[in-house]
C-alpha positions as CSV (number, residue, x, y, z in Angstrom):
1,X,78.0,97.2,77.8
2,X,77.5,93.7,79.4
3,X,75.1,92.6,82.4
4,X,78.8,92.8,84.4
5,X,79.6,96.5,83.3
6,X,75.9,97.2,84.6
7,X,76.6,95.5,88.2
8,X,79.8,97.5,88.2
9,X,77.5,101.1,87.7
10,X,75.4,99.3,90.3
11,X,78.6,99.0,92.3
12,X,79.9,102.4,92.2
13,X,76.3,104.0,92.9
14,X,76.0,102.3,96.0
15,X,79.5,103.4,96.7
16,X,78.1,106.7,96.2
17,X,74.9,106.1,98.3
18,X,77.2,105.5,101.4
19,X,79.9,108.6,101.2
20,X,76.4,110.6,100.5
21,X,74.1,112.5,102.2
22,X,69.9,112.6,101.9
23,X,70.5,115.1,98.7
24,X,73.2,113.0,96.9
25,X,71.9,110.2,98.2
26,X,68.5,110.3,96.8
27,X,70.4,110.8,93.2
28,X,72.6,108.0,93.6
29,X,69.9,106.1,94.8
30,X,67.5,106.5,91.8
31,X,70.7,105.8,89.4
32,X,71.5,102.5,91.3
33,X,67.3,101.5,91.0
34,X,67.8,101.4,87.4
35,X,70.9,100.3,86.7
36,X,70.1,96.8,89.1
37,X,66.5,96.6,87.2
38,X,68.7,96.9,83.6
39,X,70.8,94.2,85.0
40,X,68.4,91.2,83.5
41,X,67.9,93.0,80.4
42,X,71.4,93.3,79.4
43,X,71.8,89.7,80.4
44,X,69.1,88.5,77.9
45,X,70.5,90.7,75.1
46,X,74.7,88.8,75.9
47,X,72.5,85.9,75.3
48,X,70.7,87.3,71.8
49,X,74.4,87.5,70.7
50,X,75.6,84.2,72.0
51,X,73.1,82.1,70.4
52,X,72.7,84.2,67.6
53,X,69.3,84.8,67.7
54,X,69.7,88.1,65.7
55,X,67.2,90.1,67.7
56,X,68.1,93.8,66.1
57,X,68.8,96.0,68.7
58,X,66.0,99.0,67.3
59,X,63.0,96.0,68.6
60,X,61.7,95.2,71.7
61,X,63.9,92.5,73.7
62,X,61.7,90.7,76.4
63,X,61.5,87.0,77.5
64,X,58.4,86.4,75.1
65,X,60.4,87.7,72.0
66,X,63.5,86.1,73.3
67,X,62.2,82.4,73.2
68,X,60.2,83.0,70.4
69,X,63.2,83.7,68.2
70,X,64.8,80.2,69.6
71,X,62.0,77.8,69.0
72,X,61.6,79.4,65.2
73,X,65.4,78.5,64.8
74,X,64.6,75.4,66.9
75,X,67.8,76.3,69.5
76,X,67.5,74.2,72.3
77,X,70.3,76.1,74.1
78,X,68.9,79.2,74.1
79,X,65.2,77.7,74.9
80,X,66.9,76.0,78.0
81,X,68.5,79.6,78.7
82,X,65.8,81.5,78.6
83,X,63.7,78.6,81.0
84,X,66.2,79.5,83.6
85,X,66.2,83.5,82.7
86,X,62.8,83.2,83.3
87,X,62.6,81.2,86.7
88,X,65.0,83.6,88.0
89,X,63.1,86.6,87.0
90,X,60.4,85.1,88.7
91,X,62.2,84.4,92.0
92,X,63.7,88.1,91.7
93,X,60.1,89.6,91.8
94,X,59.1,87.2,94.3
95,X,61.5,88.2,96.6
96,X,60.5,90.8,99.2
97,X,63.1,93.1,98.4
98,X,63.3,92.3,94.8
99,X,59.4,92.8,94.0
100,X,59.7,96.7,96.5
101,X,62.8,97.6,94.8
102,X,62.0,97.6,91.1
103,X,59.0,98.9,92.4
104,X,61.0,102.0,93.2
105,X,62.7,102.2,90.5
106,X,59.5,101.7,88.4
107,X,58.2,105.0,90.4
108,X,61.5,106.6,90.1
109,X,61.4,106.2,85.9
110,X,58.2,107.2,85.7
111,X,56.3,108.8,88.5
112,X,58.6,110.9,91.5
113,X,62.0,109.9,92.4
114,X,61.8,107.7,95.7
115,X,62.5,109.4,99.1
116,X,64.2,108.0,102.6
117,X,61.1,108.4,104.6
118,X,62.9,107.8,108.2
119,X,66.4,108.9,109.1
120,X,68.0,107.0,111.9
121,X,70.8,108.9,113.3
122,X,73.4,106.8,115.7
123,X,76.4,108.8,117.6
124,X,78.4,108.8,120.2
125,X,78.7,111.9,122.0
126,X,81.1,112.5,124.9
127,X,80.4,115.6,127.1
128,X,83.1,116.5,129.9
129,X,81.9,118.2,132.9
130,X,77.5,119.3,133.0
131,X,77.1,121.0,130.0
132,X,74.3,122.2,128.1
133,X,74.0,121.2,124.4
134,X,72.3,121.3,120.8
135,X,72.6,118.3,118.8
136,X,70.9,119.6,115.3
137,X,69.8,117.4,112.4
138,X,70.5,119.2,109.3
139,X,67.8,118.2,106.4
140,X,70.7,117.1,104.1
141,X,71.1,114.6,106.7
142,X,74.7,115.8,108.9
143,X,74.2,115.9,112.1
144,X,75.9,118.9,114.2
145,X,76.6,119.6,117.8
146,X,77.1,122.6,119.2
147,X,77.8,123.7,123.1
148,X,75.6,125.8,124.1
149,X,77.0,127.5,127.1
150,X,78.5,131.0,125.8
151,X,81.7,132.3,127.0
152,X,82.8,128.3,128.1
153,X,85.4,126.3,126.2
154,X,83.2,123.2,124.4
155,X,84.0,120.3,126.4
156,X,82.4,117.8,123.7
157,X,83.7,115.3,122.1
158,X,81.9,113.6,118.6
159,X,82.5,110.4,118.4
160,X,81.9,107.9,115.6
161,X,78.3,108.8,113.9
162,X,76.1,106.5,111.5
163,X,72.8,107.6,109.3
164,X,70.4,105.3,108.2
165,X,67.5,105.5,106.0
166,X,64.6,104.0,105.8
167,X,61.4,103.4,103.7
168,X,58.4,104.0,105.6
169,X,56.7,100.7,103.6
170,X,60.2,99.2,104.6
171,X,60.9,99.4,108.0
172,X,62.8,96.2,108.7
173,X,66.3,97.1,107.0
174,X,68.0,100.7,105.8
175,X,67.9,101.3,102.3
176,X,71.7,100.5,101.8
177,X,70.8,97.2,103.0
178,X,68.2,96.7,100.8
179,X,70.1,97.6,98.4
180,X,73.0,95.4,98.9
181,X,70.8,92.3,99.3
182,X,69.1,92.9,95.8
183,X,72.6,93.7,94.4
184,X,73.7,90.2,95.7
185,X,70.7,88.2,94.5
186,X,71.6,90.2,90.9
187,X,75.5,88.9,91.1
188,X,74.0,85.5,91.6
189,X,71.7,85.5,89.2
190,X,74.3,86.9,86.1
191,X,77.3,84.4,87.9
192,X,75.2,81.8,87.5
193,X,73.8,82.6,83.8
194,X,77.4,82.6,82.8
195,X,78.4,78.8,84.3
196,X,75.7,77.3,83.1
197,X,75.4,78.5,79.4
């Protein structure tokens, strides 16, 4: 699997993250946190391949190893690779969302799997003629809406209806969002890896 196969799982989790509700939602969710914080990994180990480096796959792969192996064989194409695998890693984890994100996901791995916090429920909601009724939030997160008046033909109409989630340390933008953005920034960095070396 390359560092494009793993933005393609990325892909279809978020897919699934926004047909989904909170249930499925939180699974997809945790799925797509470590498949975007694998991203990098599988990059550097394209590039072990590439330049030969001969890392075996049963050892640790990080930056350190990485660059060690390429000034032994003295490779200045892989040394100038991993100088810009590096900076980008960097810039990742020193972006907002980046550095909250893998956060996540580092809490997801290895401590409770992360949770919306706050649900932000949009709808439109027609009612024809005074009526009384019960819009109900249901904890999976669909939202129902239910007349009221017994013996009376409903006279509601449901329009179009959105569900956001939030973090509560993340107020700003829905998860989905967030998501997206750090998903982008990902795409970038793997496009860019490939043009250049």
């Amino acid at each position: 699997m390359t560092a494009l196969n793993k933005i393609e799982e990325a892909e279809f989790f978020l897919r699934k993250m926004r047909e989904s509700y909170r249930k499925e939602f939180i699974y997809y969710l945790s799925a797509f946190l470590s498949s975007t914080k694998s991203i990098p990994d599988y990059l550097l180990e394209e590039y072990n391949n590439k330049y030969k480096l001969n890392i075996p796959i049963n050892r640790i792969l990080n930056a350190h190893i990485f660059e060690k192996r390429a000034r032994y064989g003295d490779h200045k194409e892989a040394l100038r690779y991993i100088k810009f695998w590096k900076q980008r890693m960097k810039k990742l984890k020193s972006d907002a969302i980046g550095s909250f994100l893998f956060s996540k996901r580092n809490i997801a791995i290895h401590r409770i799997q992360p949770k919306p916090d706050i649900t932000e429920v949009k709808m439109q909601l027609r009612v024809h003629e005074p009526s009384k009724v019960e819009v109900v939030f249901e904890p999976e997160g669909r939202v129902r809406v239910y007349e009221t008046q017994k013996g009376k033909t409903p006279k509601i109409e449901v329009g179009s209806q959105q569900v956001d989630w939030f973090f509560k340390e993340y107020k700003k933008e829905p998860i989905i969002t967030l998501c997206e953005k750090l998903l982008d920034n990902l795409k970038n960095f793997v496009y860019e890896a490939k043009k250049n070396f």
